[in-house]
C-alpha positions as CSV (number, residue, x, y, z in Angstrom):
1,X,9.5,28.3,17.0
2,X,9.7,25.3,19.5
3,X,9.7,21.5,17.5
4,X,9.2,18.8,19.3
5,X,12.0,16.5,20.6
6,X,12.6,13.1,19.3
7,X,15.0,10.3,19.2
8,X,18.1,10.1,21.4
9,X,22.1,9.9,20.5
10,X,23.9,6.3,21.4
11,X,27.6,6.9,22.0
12,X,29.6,4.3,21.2
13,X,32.8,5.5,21.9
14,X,34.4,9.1,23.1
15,X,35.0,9.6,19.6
16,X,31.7,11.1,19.3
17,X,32.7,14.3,21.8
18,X,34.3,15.9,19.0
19,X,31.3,15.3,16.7
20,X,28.1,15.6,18.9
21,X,27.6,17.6,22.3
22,X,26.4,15.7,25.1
23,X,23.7,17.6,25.8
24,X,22.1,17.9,21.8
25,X,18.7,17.5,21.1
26,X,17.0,15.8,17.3
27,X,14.0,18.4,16.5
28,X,11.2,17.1,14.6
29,X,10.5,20.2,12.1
30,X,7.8,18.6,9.7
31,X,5.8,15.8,9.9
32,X,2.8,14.2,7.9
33,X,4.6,12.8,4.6
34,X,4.9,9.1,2.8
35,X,9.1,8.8,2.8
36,X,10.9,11.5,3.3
37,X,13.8,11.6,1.0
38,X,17.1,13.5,-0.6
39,X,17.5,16.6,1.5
40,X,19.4,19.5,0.1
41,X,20.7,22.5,1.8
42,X,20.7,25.7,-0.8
43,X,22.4,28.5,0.6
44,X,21.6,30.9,-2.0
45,X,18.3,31.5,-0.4
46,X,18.8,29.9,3.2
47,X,16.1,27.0,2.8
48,X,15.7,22.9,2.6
49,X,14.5,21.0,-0.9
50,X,13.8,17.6,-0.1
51,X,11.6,15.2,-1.6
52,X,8.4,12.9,-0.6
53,X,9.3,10.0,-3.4
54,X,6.5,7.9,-3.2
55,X,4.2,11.0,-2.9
56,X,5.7,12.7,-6.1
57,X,6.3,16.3,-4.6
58,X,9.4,17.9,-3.9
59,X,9.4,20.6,-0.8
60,X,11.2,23.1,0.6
61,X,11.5,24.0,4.5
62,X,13.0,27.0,5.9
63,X,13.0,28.5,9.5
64,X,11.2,31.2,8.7
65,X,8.7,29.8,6.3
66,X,7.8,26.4,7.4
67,X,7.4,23.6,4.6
68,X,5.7,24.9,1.3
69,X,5.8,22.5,-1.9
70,X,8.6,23.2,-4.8
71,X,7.3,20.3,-8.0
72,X,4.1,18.6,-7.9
73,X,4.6,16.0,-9.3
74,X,8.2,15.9,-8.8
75,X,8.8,13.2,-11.0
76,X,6.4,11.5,-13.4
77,X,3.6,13.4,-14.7
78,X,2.1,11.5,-17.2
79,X,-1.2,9.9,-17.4
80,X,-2.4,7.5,-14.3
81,X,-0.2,4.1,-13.9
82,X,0.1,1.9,-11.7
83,X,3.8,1.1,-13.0
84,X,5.8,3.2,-10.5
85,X,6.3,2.8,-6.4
86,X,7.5,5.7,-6.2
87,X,7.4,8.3,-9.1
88,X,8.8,11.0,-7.6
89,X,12.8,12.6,-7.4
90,X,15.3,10.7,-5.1
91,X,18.6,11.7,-4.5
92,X,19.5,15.5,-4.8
93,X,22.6,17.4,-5.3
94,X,23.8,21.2,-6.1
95,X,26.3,21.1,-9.3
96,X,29.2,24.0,-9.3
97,X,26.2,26.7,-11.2
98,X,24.3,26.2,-8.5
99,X,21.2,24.0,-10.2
100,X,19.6,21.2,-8.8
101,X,20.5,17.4,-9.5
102,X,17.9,15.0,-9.0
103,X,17.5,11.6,-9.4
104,X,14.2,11.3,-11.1
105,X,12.1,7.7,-10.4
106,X,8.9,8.6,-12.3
107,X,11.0,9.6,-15.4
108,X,13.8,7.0,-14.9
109,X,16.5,9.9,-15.4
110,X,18.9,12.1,-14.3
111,X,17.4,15.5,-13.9
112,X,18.8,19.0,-13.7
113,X,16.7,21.8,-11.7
114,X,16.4,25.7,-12.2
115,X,15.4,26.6,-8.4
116,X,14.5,30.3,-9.7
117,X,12.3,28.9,-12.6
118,X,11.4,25.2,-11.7
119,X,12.3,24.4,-15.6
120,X,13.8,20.7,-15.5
121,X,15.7,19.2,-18.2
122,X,16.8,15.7,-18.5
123,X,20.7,15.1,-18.5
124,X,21.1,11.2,-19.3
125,X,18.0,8.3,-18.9
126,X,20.2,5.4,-21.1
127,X,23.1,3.0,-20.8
128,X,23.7,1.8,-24.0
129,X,20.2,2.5,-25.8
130,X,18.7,0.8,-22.4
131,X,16.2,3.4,-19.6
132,X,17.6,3.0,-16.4
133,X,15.3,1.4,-13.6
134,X,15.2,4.2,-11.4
135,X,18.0,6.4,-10.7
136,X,18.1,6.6,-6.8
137,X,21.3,8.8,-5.2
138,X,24.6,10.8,-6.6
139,X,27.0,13.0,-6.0
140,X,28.4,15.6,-7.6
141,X,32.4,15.6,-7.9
142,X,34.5,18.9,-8.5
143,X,35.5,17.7,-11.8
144,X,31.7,17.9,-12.9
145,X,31.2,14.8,-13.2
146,X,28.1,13.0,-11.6
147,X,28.3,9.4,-9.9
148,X,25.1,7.7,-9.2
149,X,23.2,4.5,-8.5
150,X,20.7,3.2,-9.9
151,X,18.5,0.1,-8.6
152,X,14.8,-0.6,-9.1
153,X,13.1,0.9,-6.1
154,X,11.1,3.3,-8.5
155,X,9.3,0.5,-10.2
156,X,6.7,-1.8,-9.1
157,X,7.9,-5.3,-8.5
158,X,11.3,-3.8,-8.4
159,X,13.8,-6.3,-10.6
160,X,10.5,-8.0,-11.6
161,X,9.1,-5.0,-13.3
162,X,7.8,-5.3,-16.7
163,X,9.2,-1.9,-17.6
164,X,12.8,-3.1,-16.5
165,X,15.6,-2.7,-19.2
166,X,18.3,-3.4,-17.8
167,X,19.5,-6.7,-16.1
168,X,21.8,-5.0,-13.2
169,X,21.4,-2.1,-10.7
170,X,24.3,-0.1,-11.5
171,X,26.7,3.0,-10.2
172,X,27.5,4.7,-12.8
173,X,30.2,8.3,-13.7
174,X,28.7,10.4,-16.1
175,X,32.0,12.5,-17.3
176,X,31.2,16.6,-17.8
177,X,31.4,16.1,-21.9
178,X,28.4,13.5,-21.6
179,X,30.2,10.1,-21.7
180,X,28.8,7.3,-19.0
181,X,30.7,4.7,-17.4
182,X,29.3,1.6,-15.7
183,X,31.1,1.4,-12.7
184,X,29.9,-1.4,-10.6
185,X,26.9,-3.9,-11.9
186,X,27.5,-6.6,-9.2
187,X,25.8,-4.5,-6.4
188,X,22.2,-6.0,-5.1
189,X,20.7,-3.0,-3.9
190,X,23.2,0.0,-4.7
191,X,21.7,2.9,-2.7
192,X,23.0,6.0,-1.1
193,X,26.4,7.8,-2.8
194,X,29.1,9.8,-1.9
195,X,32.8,11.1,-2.5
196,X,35.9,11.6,1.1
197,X,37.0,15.1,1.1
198,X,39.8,14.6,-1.2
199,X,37.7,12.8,-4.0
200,X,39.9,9.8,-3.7
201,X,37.7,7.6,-2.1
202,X,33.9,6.8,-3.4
203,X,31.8,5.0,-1.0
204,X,28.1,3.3,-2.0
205,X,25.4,1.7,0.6
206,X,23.4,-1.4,-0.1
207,X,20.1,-1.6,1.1
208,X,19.7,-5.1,0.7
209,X,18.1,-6.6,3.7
210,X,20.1,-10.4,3.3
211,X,23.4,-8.4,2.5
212,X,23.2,-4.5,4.3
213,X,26.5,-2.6,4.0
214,X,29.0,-0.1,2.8
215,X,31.1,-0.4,0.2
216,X,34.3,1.5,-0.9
217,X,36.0,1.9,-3.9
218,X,39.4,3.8,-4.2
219,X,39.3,6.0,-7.4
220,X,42.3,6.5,-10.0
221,X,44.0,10.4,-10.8
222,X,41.3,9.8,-13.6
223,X,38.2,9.2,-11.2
224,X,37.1,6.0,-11.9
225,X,37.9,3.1,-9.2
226,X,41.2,1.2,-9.1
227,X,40.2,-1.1,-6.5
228,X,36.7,-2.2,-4.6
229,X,36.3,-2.8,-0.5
230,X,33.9,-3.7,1.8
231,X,33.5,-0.8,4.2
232,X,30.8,-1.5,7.0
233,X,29.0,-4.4,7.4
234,X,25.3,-3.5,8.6
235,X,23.8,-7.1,9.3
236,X,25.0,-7.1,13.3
237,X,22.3,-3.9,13.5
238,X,19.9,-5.3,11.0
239,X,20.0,-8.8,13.3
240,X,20.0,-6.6,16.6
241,X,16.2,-5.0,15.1
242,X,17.7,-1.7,14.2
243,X,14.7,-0.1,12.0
244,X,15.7,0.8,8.3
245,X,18.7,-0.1,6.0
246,X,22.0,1.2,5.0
247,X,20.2,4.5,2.5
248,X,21.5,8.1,1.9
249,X,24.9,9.4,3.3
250,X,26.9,12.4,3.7
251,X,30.4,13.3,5.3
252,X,31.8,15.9,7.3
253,X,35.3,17.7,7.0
254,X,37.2,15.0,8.6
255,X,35.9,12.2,6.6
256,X,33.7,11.2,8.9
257,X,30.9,9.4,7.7
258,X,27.1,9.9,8.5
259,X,25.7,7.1,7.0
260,X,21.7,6.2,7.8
261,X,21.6,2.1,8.6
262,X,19.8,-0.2,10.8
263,X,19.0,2.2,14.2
264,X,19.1,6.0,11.9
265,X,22.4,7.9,11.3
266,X,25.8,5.5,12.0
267,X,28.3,7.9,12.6
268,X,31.4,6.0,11.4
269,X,35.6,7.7,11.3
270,X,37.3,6.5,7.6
271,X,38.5,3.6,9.1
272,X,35.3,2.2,10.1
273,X,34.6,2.7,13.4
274,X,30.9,2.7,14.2
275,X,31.6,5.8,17.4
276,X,27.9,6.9,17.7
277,X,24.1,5.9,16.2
278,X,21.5,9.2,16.0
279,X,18.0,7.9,16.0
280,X,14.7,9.6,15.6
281,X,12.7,6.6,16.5
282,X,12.0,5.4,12.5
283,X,13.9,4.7,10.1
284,X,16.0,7.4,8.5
285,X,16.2,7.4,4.7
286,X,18.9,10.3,4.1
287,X,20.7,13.1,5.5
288,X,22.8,16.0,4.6
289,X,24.2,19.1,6.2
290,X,22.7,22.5,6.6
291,X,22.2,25.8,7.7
292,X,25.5,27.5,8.8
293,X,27.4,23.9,7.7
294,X,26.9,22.6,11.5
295,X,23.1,21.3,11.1
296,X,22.7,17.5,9.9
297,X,19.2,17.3,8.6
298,X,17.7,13.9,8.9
299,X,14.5,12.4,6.3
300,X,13.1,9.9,8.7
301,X,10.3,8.3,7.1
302,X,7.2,10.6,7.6
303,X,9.4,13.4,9.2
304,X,12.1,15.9,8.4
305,X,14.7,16.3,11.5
306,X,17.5,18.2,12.4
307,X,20.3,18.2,14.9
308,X,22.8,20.5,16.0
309,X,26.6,18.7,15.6
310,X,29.8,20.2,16.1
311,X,31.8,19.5,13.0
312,X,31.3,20.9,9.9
313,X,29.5,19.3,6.7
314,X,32.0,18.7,3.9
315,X,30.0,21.0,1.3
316,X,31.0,23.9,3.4
């Protein structure tokens, strides 16, 4: 099948040869939904979940099938209200059985997925007796233990929500034997999540618009952080017009992050360096590698994308 070609690849620095061929291309494989979100590659079957989170349906793409709908609703399926802005999942993951995690708006939760069934159960929806706001991103570390974010995006009026619990927007660990830990409660906007290839590092985007950026925290033998570090600082794109704000992440092999900012996917080394920017033309809310490990897949607003890269994605 022929997609259409969008976007274009900035090079910043010849850095980027070892990441992205001169000559690569950003197909447009799906169009037509609200906000594209939390792409997932699941290899036991060879396709794409993803999720529409304002729309409430999760979907599925594959190259031989298309796009074909996975959970409607995805996330809350109660009776009309007008209490959510988005009510669908977030932020997916596969744990070590090979079920789906979602972060679950509508039902203000961390949710675990059968793909062969579609039965979800709910894994944790509390700190301390209170509902999160609306879980939004995680990651899944080799331990079994989760870390995710959680800020108010899934609620109408955001921090000003009625239904709000809590008086922070957290990151959170939840251990394997069910224990949570408040991480960080002094992030704005805490947003996209993920762990360096040796676990030792945990890095967290804020999609603040006065305050965009990356932060890093350096994690102990026992996985929670021993000391806390601005990363990337994302106003210089924001000021320069750059469309969208620092959002979902992923890395490759080498550490390299992938992390989707003002002007789509900042391809930064782990010291920092901004060496490339891969832009679809929109705002790009996530990303995360694919197909045989060498295909980043991009949710750009109303589109799912891919490109072909040269490195490998760290989940392979």
């Amino acid at each position: 099948m022929t997609y259409p070609i969008v976007g274009q690849i900035h090079r910043l620095s010849s850095k980027l040869d070892a990441v992205v061929a001169p000559d690569a291309e950003i197909q447009q494989l799906a169009d037509g939904f609200i906000w594209a979100e939390g792409p997932v590659w699941v290899r036991d079957g060879g396709y794409l979940v993803f999720s529409d989170v304002p729309g409430n349906v999760m979907y599925r793409w594959s190259a031989a099938d298309g796009v074909s709908e996975v959970l409607n609703p995805s996330g809350y399926d109660g009776p009309p209200t007008d209490a959510f802005a988005e009510p669908g999942q977030n932020g997916m993951a596969l744990d070590a059985t090979g079920h789906l995690l979602a972060c679950d708006h509508g039902n203000r939760a961390l949710a675990r997925i059968d793909l062969k069934t579609r039965e979800k159960t709910f894994v944790v929806d509390r700190w301390q007796g209170k509902r999160f706001n609306s879980p939004n991103d995680l990651a899944a570390a080799k331990t079994g233990a989760i870390y995710f974010t959680d800020p108010t995006y899934g609620l109408k009026g955001r921090n000003a929500s009625p239904l709000r619990e809590l008086d922070f927007n957290g990151v959170y660990r939840l251990r394997p034997d069910g224990t949570l830990d408040l991480l960080d409660a002094e992030l704005s906007f805490p947003n996209g999540i993920a762990l360096s290839p040796d676990q030792s590092r945990l890095y967290v985007s804020v999609s603040d618009p006065d305050d965009p950026k990356l932060v890093v925290y350096d994690l102990g033998a026992d996985g929670l952080p021993t000391s806390k570090a601005l990363f990337f600082d994302a106003m210089p794109l924001r000021a320069a017009g750059g469309p969208g704000l620092p959002d979902g992440l992923c890395l490759d092999t080498e550490g390299r992050l992938y992390a989707t900012g003002p002007g789509g996917v900042l391809v930064l080394t782990s010291q920092a360096e901004l060496i490339g920017v891969i832009e679809t033309g929109t705002a790009i809310a996530n990303c995360a590698f694919g197909e045989d490990g060498r295909t980043l897949f991009l949710a750009s607003n109303h589109t799912l994308a891919r490109v072909r890269l040269k490195t490998t994605g760290l989940v392979w």
